[in-house]
C-alpha positions as a Markdown table, in Angstrom:
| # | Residue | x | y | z |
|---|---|---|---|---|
| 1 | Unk | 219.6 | 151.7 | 164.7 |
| 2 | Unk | 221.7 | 153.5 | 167.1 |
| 3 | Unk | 221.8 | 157.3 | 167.7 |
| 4 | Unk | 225.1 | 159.0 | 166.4 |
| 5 | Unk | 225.5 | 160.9 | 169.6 |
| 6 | Unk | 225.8 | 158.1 | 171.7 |
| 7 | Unk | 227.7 | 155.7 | 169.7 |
| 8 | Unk | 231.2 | 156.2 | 170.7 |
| 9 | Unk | 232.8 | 154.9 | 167.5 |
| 10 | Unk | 231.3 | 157.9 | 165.6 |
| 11 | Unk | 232.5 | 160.5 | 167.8 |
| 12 | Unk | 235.3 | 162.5 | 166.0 |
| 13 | Unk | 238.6 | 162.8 | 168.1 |
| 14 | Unk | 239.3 | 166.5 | 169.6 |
| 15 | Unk | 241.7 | 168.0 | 167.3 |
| 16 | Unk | 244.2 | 169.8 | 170.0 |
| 17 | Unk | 245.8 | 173.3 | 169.8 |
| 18 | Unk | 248.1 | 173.1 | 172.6 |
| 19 | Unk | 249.8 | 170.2 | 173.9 |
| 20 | Unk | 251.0 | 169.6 | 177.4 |
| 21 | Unk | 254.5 | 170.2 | 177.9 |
| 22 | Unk | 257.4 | 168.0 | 178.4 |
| 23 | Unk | 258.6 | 169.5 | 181.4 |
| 24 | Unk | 257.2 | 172.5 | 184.0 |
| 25 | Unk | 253.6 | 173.2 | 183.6 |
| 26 | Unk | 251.9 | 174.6 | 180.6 |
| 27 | Unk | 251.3 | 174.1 | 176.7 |
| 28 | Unk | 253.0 | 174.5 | 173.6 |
| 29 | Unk | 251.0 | 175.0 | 170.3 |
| 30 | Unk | 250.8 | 171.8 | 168.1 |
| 31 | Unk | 248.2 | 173.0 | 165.3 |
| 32 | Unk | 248.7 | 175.4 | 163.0 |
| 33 | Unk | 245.3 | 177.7 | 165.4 |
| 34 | Unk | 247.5 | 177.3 | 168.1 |
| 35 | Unk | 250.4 | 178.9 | 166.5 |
| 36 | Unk | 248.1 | 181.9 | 165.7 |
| 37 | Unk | 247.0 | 182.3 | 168.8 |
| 38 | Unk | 249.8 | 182.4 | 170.0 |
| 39 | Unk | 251.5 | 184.9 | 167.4 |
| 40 | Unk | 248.7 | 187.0 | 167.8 |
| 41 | Unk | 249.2 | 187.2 | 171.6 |
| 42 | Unk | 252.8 | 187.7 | 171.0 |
| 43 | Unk | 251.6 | 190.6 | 168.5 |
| 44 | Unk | 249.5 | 192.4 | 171.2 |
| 45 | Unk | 252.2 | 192.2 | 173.7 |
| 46 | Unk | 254.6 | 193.9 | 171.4 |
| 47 | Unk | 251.6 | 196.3 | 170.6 |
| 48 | Unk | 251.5 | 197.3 | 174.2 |
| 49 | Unk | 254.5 | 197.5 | 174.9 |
| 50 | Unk | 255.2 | 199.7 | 172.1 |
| 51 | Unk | 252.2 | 202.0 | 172.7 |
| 52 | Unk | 253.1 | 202.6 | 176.4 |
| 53 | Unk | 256.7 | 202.4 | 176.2 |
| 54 | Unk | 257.2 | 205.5 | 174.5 |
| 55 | Unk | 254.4 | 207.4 | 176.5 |
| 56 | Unk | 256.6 | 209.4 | 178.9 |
| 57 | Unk | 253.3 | 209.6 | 180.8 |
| 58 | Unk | 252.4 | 206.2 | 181.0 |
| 59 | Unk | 251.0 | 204.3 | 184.1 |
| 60 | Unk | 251.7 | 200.4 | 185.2 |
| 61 | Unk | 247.9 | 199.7 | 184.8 |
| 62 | Unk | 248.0 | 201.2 | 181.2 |
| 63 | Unk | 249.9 | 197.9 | 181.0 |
| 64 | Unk | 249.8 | 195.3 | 183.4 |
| 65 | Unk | 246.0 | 195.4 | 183.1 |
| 66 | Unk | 245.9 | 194.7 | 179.1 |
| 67 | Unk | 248.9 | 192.2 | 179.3 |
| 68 | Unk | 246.9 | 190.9 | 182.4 |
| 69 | Unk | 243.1 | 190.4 | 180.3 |
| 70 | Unk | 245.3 | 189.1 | 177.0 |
| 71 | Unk | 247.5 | 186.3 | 179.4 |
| 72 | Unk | 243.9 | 184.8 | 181.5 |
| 73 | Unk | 242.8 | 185.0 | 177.7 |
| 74 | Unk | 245.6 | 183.0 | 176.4 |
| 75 | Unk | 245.0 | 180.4 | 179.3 |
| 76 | Unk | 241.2 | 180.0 | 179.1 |
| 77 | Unk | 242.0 | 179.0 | 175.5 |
| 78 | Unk | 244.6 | 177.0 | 175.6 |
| 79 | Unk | 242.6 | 175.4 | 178.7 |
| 80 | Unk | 239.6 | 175.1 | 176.1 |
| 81 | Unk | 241.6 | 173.2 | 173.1 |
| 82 | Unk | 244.6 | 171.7 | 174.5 |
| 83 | Unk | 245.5 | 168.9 | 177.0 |
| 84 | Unk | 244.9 | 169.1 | 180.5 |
| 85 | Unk | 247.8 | 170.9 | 182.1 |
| 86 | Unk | 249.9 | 169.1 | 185.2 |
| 87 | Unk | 253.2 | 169.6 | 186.8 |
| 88 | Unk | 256.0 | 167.5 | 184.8 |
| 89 | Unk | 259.6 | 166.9 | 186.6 |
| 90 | Unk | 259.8 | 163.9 | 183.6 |
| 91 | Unk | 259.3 | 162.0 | 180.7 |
| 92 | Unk | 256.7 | 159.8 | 181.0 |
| 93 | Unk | 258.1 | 156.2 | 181.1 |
């Protein structure tokens, strides 16, 4: 009897988030988790820029810093649960 593990045929297909895109490099969400993640991003963007924009006193690290952390976030996940990501110029033939 073979080991689920290692039997190929059992192992469940990756379910992915982010798809790699047509043209250019990067993803666009395909699953409803990628969609979230990507309004919720959106969301803290808007936050920010909110927040600082109407702080008369406000500094550029006050926002290039948070918009920095959420954007390597956003990557690391989409890197995480999508396809790998490659430069494009065409469709695929």
């Amino acid at each position: 009897m073979e080991d689920k593990k290692t039997d190929p045929s059992a192992k469940a297909e990756k379910k992915l988030w982010f798809k790699a895109r047509s043209f250019g490099w990067g993803w666009t969400p395909v699953s409803k988790e990628g969609w979230l993640v990507t309004i919720i991003y959106m969301a803290a963007l808007l936050f920010i820029g909110i927040r600082e924009g109407n702080n008369p006193n406000a500094e550029s690290q006050n926002i290039l810093i948070p918009v920095g952390l959420l954007t390597a976030l956003l990557i690391i996940i989409a890197l995480k649960t999508g396809e790998k990501p490659s430069w494009r110029w065409s469709k695929p033939r």
